[in-house]
C-alpha positions in Angstrom: 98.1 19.2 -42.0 95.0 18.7 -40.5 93.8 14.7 -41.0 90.4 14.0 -41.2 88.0 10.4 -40.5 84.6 10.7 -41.4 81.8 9.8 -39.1 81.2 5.2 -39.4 76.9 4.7 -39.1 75.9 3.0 -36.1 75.1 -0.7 -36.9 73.5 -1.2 -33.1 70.1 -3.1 -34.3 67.0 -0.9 -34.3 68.8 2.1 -35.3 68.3 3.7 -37.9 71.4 5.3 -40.1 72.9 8.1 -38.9 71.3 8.3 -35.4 72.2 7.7 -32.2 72.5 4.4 -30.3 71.0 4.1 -27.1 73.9 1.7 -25.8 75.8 4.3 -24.2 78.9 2.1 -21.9 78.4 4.7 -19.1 80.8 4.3 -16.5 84.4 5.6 -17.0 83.7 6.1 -20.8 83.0 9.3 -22.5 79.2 9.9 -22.6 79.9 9.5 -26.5 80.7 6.1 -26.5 78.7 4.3 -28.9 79.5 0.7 -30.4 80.2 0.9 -34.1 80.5 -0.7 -37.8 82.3 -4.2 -37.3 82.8 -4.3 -33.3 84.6 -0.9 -33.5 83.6 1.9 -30.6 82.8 5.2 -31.6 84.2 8.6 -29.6 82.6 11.3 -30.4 81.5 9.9 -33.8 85.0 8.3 -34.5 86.0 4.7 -34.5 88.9 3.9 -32.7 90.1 1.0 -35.1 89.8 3.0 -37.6 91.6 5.8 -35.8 94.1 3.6 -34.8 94.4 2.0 -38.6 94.8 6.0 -39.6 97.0 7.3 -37.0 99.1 4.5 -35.7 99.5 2.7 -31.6 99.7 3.6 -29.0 97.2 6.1 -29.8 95.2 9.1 -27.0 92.0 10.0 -28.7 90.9 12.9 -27.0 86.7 13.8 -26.7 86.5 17.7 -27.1 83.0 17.3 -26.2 83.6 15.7 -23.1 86.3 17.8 -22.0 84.2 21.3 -22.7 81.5 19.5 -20.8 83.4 19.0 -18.1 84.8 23.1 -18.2 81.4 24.0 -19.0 79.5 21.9 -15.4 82.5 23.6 -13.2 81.0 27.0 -14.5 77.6 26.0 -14.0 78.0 24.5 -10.6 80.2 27.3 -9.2 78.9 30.4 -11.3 80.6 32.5 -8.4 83.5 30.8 -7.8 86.8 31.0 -10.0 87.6 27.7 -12.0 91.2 26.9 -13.2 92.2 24.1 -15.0 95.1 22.6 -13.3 97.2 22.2 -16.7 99.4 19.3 -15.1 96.8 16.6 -15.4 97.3 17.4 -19.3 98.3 20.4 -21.3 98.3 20.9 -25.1 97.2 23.8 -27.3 94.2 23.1 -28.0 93.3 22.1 -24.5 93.9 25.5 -23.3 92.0 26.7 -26.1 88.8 24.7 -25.0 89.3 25.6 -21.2 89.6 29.2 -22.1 86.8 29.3 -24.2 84.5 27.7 -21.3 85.5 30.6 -19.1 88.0 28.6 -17.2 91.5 30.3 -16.0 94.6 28.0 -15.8 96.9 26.5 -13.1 100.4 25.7 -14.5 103.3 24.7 -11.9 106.1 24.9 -14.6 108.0 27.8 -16.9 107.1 24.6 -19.8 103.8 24.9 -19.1 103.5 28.6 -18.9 105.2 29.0 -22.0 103.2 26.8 -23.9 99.8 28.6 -22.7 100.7 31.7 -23.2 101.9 31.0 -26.6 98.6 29.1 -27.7 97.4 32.7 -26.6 95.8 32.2 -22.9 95.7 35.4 -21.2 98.3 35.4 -18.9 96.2 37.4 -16.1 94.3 34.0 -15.8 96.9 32.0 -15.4 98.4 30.9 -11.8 101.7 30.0 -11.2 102.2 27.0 -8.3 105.2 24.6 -7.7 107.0 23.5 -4.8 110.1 24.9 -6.3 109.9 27.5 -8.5 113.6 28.5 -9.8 114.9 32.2 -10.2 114.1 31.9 -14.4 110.5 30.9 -13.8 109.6 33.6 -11.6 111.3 36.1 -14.0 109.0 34.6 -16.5 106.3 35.2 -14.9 107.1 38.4 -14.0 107.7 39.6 -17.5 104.6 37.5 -18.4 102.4 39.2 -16.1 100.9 36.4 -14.4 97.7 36.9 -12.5 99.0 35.0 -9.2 101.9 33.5 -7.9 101.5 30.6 -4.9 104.4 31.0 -2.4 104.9 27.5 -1.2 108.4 28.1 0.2 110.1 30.7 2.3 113.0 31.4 0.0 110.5 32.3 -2.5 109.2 35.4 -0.4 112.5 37.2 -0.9 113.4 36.2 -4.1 110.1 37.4 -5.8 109.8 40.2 -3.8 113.4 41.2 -5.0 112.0 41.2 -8.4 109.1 43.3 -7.7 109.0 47.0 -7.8 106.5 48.4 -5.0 104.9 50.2 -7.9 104.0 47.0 -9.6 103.0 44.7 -7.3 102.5 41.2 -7.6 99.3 39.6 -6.6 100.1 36.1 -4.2 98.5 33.2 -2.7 100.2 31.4 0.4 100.2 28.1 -0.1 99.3 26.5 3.9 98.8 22.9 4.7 96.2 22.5 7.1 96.7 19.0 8.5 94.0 17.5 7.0 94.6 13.6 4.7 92.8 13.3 1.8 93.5 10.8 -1.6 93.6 7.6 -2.3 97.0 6.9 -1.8 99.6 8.1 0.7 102.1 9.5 -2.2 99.2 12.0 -3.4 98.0 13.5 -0.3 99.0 16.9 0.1 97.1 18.1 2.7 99.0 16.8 5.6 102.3 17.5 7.2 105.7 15.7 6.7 105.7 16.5 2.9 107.3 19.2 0.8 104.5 21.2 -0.1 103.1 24.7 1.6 103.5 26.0 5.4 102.1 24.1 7.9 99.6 25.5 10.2 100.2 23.5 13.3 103.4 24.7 14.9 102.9 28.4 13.3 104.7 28.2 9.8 101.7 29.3 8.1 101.0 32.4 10.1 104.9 33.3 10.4 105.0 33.1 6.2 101.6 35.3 5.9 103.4 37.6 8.2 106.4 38.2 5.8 104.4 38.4 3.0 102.6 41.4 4.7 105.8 43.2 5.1 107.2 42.9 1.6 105.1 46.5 -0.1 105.7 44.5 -3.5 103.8 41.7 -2.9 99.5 41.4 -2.6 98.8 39.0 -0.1 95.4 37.8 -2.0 94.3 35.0 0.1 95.2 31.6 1.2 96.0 28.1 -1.1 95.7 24.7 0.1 95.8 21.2 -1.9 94.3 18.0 -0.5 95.3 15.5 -2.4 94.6 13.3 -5.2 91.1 11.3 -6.6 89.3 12.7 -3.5 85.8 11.5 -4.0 84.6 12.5 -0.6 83.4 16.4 0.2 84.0 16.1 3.7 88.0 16.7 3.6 87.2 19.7 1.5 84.6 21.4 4.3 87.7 20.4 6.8 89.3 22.8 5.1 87.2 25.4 4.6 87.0 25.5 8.6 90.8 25.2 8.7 91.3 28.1 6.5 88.8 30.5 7.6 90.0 30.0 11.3 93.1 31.1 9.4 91.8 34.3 8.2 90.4 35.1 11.1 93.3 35.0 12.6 95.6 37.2 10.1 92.8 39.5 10.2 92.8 39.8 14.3 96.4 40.1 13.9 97.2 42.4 10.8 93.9 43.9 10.5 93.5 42.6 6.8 90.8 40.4 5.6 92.3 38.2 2.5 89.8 38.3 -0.6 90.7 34.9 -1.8 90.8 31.4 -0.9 91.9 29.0 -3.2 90.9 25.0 -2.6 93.2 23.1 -5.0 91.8 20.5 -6.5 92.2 16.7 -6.9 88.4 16.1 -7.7 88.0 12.1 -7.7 86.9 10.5 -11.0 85.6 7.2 -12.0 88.2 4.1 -13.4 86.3 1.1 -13.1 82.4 0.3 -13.7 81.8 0.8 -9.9 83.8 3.5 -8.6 82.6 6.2 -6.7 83.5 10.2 -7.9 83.2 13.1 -6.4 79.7 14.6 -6.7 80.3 18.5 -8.6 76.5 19.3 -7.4 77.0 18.5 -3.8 80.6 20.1 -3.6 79.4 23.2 -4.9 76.7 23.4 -2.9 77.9 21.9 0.5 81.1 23.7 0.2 79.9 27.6 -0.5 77.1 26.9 2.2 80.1 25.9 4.8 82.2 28.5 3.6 79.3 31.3 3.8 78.0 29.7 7.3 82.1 29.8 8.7 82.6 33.4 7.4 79.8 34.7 8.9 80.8 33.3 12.4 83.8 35.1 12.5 82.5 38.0 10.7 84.4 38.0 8.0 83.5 39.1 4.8 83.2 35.6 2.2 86.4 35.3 0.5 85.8 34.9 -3.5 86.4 30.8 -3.3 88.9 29.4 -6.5 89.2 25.7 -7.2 91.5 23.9 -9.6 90.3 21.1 -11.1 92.2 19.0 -13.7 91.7 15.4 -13.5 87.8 15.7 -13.3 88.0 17.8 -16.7 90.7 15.9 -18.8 90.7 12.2 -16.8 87.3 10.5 -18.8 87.9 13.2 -21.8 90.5 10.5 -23.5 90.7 6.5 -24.3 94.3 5.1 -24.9 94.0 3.1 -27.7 97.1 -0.1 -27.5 97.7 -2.9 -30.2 98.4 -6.5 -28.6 101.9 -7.5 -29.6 102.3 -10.9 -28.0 99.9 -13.1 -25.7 101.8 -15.6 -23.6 100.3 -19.3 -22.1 102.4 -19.5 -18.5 102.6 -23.5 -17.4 100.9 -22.2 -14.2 97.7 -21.2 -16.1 98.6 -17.0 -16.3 98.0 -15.1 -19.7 100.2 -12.2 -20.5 99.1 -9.9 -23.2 101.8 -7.6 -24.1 100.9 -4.7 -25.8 103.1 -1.6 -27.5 102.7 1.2 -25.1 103.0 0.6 -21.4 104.9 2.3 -18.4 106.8 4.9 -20.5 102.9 6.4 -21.9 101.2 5.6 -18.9 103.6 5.5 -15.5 100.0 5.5 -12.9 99.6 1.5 -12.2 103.6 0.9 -11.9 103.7 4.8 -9.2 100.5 3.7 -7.3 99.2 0.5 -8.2 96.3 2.8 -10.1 93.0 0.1 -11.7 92.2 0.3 -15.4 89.4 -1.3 -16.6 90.8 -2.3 -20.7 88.2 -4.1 -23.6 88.8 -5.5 -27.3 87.6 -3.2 -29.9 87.5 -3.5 -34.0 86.3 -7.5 -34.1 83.7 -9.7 -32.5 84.5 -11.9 -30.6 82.5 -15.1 -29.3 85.1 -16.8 -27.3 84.4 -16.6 -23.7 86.0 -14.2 -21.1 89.1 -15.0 -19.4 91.6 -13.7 -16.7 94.9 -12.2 -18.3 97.2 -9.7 -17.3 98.1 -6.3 -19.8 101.7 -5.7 -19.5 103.4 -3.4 -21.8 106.5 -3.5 -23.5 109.1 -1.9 -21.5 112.1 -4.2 -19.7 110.3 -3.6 -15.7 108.6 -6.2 -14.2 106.5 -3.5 -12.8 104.9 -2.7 -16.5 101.9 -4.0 -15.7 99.2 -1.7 -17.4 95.8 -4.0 -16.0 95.9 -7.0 -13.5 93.3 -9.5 -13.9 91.4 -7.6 -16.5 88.4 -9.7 -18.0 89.2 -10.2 -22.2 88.4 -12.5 -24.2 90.0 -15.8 -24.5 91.2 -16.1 -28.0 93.0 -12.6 -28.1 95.8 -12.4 -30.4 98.6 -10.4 -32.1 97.1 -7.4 -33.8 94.0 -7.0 -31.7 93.7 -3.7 -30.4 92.5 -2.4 -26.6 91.2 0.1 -25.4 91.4 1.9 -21.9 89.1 4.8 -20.8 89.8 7.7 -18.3 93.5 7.5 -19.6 93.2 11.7 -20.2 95.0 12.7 -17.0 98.8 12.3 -15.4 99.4 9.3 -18.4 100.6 11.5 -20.9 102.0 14.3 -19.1 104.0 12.0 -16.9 105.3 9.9 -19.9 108.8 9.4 -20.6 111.2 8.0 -23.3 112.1 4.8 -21.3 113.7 2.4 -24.0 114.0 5.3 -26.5 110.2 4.5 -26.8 108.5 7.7 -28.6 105.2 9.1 -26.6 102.1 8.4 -28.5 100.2 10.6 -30.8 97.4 12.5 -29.3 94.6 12.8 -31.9 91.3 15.1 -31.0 87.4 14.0 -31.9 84.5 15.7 -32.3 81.1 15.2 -34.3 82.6 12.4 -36.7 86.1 14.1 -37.5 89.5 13.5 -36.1 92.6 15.8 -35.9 95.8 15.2 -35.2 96.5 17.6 -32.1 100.3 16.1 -31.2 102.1 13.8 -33.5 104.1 10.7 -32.1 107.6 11.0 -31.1 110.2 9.7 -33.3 113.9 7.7 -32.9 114.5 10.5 -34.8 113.7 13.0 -32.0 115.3 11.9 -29.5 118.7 11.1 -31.8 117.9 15.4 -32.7 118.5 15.9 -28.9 122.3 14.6 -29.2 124.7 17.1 -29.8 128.2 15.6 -29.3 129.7 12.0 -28.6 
């Protein structure tokens, strides 16, 4: 059953009932955040004390608005490019409803996340299948799906889709190539660089030898070429590297095989903002900068331009959602620390414990006139590692029952979440124009005691 809040009146003094505040927080916060009735802050017209007093803690409250915003400025910045939503930052129904309604395709890297898009009714020739690893059932699934492209990122994945293909039905492919170039903030995300599991290396002749077996298999469509950079890359320059690294590419294949790939696909990994001052990646000047280099580089090595595809996920879903966390305990150390311990944590959001990853946190649903002070948000879960914001400025009298709140939490927190402690993942609740809807309810002890089949 759908479950509805309707839309609080902005208290913000000077405006009037029922219109819109100028106090917008900027920064890492949807560009509906407004303050609200009694302290609270409104997404997209919803309070999230009172969502969290409706729907429970740890809550995601997810702004639709934002999200099709996002989807929609890929379209309009790269109206000759092909956009897919890479459905690993986060994937539910209703988000591959509002990517496919913008006009966005989708990049899954698992049979889960296949299944689910295609069964929320995503046309399957817009979807692209990717993954290190791809297993015998999930290329068979896409297969009998119909998937529009496959990336081959391994060599044992040549043969074994090719033996599933009849020449008559070919399958359309992307070679995955890693072109030596590091991008990312943080050594574990950067893709783009040898000495990782990913794609086939150009230096050394991987990446020519794999696009040459490709070429020999009649059931396979070489397309064009793939390549990944990395993580919260909020620089263009790595992404013209590779635009010269993968045009020198296919000028090469084309010198060799006499074949000029259509395609070239750029990944993703678009940088977004967590804290006040962080830097993103500017979508204007990518899309500009990087189909002048790619036109310029083309024309070089006369080649006809290949039809560019980028993937972007965090930059779409990242700032669309606010986790929503109710304090549990806050803990006076004799050495002067504060520990507020709240009930979600590592198991919901995995980023700060994997790569030390900044959040900035605040107190919403009561004023507060105590001043600021230094604390550490830990969450609930038996690591000393559960550390969800170090150092984060709240104020001093915080107690039990308070709730925080934690913008750009709509990307890799959820979909990397796990049931550490037997600890259900949170309910994901969807906002839009003053109405909330319960898009994924919260996992139960129930659940996981389901999964148990003998003892």
């Amino acid at each position: 059953m759908t479950q509805l809040i309707a839309p609080p009146v902005p208290t913000t003094p000077g405006t009037a009932p029922g219109a819109v505040s100028a106090d917008v927080l900027g920064g890492p916060w949807p560009a509906t955040a407004r303050p609200g009735r009694g302290a609270d802050l409104l997404i997209g017209g919803v309070g999230l004390a009172e969502a969290a007093e409706r729907f429970g803690t740890p809550l995601y409250v997810l702004d639709e608005a934002e999200a099709r915003g996002r989807a929609r400025a890929y379209r309009r910045a790269l109206p000759h490019a092909e956009v897919l939503y890479a459905a690993k930052a986060f994937l539910c129904s209703a988000m591959a409803d509002w990517v496919e309604q913008e006009g966005l395709g989708l990049d899954v890297c698992s049979s889960g996340e296949l299944w689910l898009a295609v069964s929320a009714g995503f046309p399957a020739q817009r979807i692209l299948l990717h993954g290190n690893a791809k297993s015998p059932e999930e290329l068979r699934l896409a297969r009998r799906l119909r998937v529009g492209r496959i990336v081959i990122d391994g060599p044992a994945e040549i043969a074994r889709l090719a033996a599933l293909v009849a020449a008559d039905t070919p399958q359309k492919v992307l070679v995955r190539i890693v072109p030596g170039i590091a991008a990312g903030h943080h050594a574990a995300v950067r893709t783009g660089v040898g000495g990782q599991k990913f794609g086939f290396p150009v230096e050394g002749g991987d990446a020519a030898d794999a696009i040459a077996r490709v070429l020999d298999q009649p059931g396979l469509e070489l397309a064009g070429l793939h390549c990944h950079l990395g993580s919260q890359i909020t620089s263009v320059e790595p992404y013209l590297e590779a635009v010269d690294a993968v045009v020198r590419l296919l000028a090469e294949t084309r010198d060799r095989h006499g074949v000029e790939l259509p395609e070239l696909d750029l990944g993703g990994g678009h940088g977004i903002r967590y804290l006040p001052g962080d830097e993103e990646l500017d979508l204007a000047e990518f899309a500009v900068r990087v189909t002048d280099r790619l036109a310029v580089r083309c024309a070089e090595a006369d080649l006809d331009v290949p039809r560019l595809i980028v993937e972007p996920g965090r930059a779409i879903a990242g700032p669309a959602a606010v986790a929503v966390y109710r304090v549990l305990s806050v803990k006076h150390t004799a050495d002067g620390r504060c520990f507020v311990a709240v009930d979600g944590g590592m198991s919901d959001n995995p980023r700060p414990a994997l790569y030390g990853s900044p959040y900035t946190v605040r107190l919403v649903g009561r004023r507060s006139e105590a001043g600021e002070t230094r604390v550490d948000v830990v969450g609930r879960h038996c690591e000393a590692g559960d550390v969800l914001v170090r150092d984060a400025a709240l104020p001093a009298d915080l107690r039990p029952g308070d709730l925080l709140a934690m913008p750009a939490s709509g990307a890799y927190q959820l979909s990397m979440a796990s049931g550490y402690n037997l600890v259900g993942r949170p309910a994901v609740v969807a906002v839009k124009d003053g109405r909330a809807r319960l898009l994924i309810r919260r996992e139960t002890v129930e659940d996981f005691r389901l999964r148990e089949v003998g003892r």
